[in-house]
C-alpha positions in Angstrom: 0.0 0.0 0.0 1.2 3.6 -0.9 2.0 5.6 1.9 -0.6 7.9 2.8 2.1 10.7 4.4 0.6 10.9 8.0 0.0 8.4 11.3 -1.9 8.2 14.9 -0.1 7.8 17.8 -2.0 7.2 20.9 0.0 7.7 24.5 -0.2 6.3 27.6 -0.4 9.4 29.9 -1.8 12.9 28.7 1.6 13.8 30.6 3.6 12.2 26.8 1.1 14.6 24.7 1.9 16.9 27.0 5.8 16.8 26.3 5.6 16.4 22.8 3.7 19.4 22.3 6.7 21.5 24.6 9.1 20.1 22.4 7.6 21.2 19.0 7.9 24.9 17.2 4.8 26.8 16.7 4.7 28.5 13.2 2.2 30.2 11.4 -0.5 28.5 14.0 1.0 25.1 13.2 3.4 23.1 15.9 6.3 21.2 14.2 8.7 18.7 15.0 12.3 17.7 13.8 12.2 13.9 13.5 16.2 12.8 13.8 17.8 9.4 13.0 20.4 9.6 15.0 22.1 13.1 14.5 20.8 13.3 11.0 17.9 15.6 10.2 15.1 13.1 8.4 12.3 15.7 8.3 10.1 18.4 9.5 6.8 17.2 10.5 3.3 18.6 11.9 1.9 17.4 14.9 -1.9 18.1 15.7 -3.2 16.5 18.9 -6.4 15.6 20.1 -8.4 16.4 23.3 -10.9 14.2 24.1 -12.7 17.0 25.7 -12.9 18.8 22.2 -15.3 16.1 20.9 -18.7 17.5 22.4 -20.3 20.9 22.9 -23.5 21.5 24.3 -24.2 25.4 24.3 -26.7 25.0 27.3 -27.5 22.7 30.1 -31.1 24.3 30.1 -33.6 22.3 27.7 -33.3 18.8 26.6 -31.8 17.8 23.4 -34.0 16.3 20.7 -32.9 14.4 17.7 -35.7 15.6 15.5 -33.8 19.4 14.8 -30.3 17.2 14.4 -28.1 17.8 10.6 -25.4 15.9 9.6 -22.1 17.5 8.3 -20.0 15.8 6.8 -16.2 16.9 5.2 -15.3 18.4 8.7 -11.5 19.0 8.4 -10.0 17.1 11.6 -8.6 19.0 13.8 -12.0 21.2 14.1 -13.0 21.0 17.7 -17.3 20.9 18.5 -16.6 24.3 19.8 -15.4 25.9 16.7 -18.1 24.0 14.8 -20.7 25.5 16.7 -19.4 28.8 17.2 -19.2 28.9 13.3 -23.0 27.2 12.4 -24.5 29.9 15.2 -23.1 32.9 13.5 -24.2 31.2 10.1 -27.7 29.8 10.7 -27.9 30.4 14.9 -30.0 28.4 17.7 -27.0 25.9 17.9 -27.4 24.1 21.0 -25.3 21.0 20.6 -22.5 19.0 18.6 -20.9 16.2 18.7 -18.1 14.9 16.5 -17.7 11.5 15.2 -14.4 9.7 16.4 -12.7 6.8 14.9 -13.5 3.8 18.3 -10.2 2.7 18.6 -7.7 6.5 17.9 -11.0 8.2 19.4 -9.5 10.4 16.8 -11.7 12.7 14.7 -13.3 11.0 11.6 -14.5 14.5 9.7 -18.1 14.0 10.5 -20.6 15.4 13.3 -24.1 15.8 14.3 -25.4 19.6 15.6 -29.0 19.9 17.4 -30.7 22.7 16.6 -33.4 24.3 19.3 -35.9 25.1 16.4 -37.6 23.6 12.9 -36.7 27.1 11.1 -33.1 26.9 11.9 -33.1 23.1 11.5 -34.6 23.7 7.7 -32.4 26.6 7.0 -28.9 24.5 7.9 -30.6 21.5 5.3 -31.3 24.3 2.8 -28.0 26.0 2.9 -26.6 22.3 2.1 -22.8 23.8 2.1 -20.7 26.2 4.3 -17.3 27.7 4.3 -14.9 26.4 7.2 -11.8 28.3 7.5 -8.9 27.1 9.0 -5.5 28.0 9.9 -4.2 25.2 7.3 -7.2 25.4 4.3 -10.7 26.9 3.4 -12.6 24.2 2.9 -16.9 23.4 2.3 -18.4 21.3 4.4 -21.7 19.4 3.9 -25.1 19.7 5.2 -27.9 16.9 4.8 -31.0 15.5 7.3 -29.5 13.4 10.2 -31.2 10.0 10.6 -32.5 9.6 14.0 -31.9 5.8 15.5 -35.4 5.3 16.1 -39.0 7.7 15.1 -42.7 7.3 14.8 -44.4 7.9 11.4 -45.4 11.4 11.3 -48.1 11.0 8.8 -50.5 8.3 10.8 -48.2 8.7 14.5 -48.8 5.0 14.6 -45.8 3.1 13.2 -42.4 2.6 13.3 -40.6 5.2 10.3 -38.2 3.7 8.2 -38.2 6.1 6.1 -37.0 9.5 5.9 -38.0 11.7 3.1 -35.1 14.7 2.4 -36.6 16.6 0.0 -37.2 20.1 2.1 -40.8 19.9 0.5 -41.1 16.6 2.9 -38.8 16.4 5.1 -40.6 13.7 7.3 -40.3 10.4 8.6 -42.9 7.7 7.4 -43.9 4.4 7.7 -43.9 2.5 4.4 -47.4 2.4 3.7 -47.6 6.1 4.7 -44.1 6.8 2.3 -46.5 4.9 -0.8 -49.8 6.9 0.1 -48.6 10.5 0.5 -45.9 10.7 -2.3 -47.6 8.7 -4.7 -51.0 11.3 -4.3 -48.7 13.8 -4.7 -46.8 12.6 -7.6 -43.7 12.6 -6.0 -42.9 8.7 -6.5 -39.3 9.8 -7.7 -37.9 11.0 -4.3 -35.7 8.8 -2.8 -35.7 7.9 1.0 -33.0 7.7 3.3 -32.3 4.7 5.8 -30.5 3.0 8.0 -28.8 -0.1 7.6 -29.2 -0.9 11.0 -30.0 1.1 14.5 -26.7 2.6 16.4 -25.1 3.8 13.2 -26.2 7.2 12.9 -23.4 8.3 10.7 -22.4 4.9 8.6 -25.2 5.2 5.9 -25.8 8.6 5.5 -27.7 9.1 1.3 -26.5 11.2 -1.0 -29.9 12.8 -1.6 -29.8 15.9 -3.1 -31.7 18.9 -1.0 -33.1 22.2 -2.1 -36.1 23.7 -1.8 -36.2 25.1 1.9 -39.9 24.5 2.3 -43.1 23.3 0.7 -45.7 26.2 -0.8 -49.2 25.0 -0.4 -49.9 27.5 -3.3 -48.0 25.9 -5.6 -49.0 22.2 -4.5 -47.8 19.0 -6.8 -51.1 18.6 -8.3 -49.7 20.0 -11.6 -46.5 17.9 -11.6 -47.4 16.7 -15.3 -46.5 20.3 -16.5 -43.1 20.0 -14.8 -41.2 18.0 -17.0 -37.7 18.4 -18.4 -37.0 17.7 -22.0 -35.9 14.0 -21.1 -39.4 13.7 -19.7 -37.7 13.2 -16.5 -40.3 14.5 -13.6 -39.3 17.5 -11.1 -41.0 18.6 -8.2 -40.9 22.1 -7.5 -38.4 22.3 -4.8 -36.0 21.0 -7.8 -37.5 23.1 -10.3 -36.6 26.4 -8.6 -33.4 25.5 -7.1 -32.1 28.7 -9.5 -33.7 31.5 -7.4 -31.5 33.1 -4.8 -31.2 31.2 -1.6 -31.8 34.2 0.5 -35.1 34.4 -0.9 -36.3 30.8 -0.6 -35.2 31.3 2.6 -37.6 34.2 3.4 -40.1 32.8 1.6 -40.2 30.0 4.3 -39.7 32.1 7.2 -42.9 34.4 5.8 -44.6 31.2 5.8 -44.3 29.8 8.6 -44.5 33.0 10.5 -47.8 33.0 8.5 -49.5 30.0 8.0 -52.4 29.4 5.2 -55.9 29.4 6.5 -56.4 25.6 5.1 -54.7 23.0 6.4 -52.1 20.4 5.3 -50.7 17.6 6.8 -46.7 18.6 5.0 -46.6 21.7 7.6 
C-alpha cells in the first residue's frame, strides 16, 4: 500500500502529549517537530493533537436535546473541535445548542463528520437548505456538507402509529414515514421519484448517511404538486418544485419560508 504521508499515535499518559507538544515549534498557527535518526535531520513534521474533551459541545445545560432538529455535516477538516463547529454554524444559521463529533473507536481520533441539534424547525430547515458552508482554517478553506441526520429510532409522522423507516429529504417533505404512509402520500402527490434515506441498521447514525440531493427550503401550499405533469424536463424526467426552482437566490427561498411559517395558510395540510 502507498504511503498515505501521516499516522496516529496514541500515548499512555496525557503527561507524553503533553511533552511532545513542549518540544515542538509553533509557526504560522501550526506546531512542528524535527524527527532525527540519529544526529541526521530526516524531516520536518506537523503534529496536531487531540483532546478528548474537544469532541462535544453543548451550548446550554437548560432544555433537553431532541434528535428531531439534528443535521449531519460531513467533510469536517479534523482537527476542528465541537466548539469551533458550533461557534461557526451559530453565526451562520444560529440556535446551535449541541455537537458532537464522530471519532474513529479505537484512535477516538476525529473521523470529519458530526451531528449539531438545533433548538428550532426554522433553523433546522435553514442549515438542510444551505446544504454547504465555508470552514476556514489555519491550514485550508474548505466546504463542508449539510444533509437530514437519521435519527436511530422515530414514529411515522403522517399516521403517529408506526415505526418510520423512512425518511423523506426533499425540504418539500422532510418527514419520517412508515412505508405504507411513504406509498400513500408521495404517490398522491406525484412525488414517486424522491428517494428515501435509511439506515442499515440502529446505532449507526453516521455509517449510511444518502447522497440525496436537498433544495427547496420548504413546501408552498400555493404551488401544490397537483400540476407535476407540466413539470417535466425535455428528457421527460419529472421534477417537483423544490427542484425546479433551485435557481432562485437562496436568501429568498429562505424568506419565503420564514414568511410562511410565521404565516401559515388558513387551510390545512398535513406537509406543515
Amino acid at each position: 500500500n502507498s504511503i498515505l504521508g501521516y499516522a496516529f499515535v496514541v500515548f499512555i499518559s496525557d503527561r507524553s502529549v503533553e511533552y511532545l507538544v513542549s518540544r515542538c515549534i509553533c509557526k504560522q498557527g501550526k506546531l512542528n517537530i524535527l524527527l532525527k535518526n540519529g544526529e541526521k535531520e530526516v524531516k520536518v513534521v506537523q503534529v496536531r493533537p487531540w483532546a478528548l474533551s474537544d469532541q462535544v459541545y453543548r451550548m446550554t445545560d437548560a432544555k433537553p436535546l431532541s434528535d428531531r432538529f439534528s443535521v449531519f455535516i460531513g467533510g469536517v477538516p479534523r482537527t476542528t473541535t465541537a466548539s469551533e463547529l458550533a461557534m461557526l454554524l451559530q453565526q451562520t444559521i444560529g440556535d446551535v445548542v449541541y455537537v458532537s463529533l464522530e471519532v474513529d473507536a479505537e484512535t477516538r481520533y476525529p473521523k470529519g463528520a458530526a451531528q449539531v441539534v438545533f433548538d428550532n424547525r426554522e433553523s433546522y430547515l435553514t442549515a438542510i437548505a444551505m446544504r454547504l458552508i465555508t470552514l476556514t482554517t489555519v491550514d485550508q478553506v474548505k466546504e463542508i456538507e449539510i444533509k437530514p441526520y437519521l435519527m436511530d429510532f422515530a414514529h411515522c409522522e403522517m399516521c403517529n402509529l408506526a415505526d418510520a423507516r423512512y425518511l423523506c429529504p426533499e425540504l418539500c417533505c422532510l418527514m419520517y414515514m412508515c412505508e405504507p404512509c411513504w406509498t400513500e402520500v408521495h404517490k398522491q402527490r406525484g412525488l414517486l421519484h424522491h428517494r428515501p434515506m435509511t439506515k442499515a441498521k440502529p446505532g449507526s447514525p453516521m455509517r449510511n448517511i444518502s447522497n440525496c440531493v436537498t433544495a427547496f427550503p420548504f413546501f408552498n401550499p400555493s404551488m401544490d404538486h397537483h400540476n407535476h405533469s407540466v413539470l417535466r424536463s425535455t428528457n421527460q424526467q419529472q421534477l417537483c418544485h423544490c427542484r425546479v426552482r433551485e435557481t432562485l437566490p437562496l436568501q429568498r427561498l429562505l424568506q419565503q419560508y420564514i414568511m410562511q411559517a410565521n404565516h401559515p395558510p388558513c387551510h390545512h395540510s398535513s406537509f406543515i
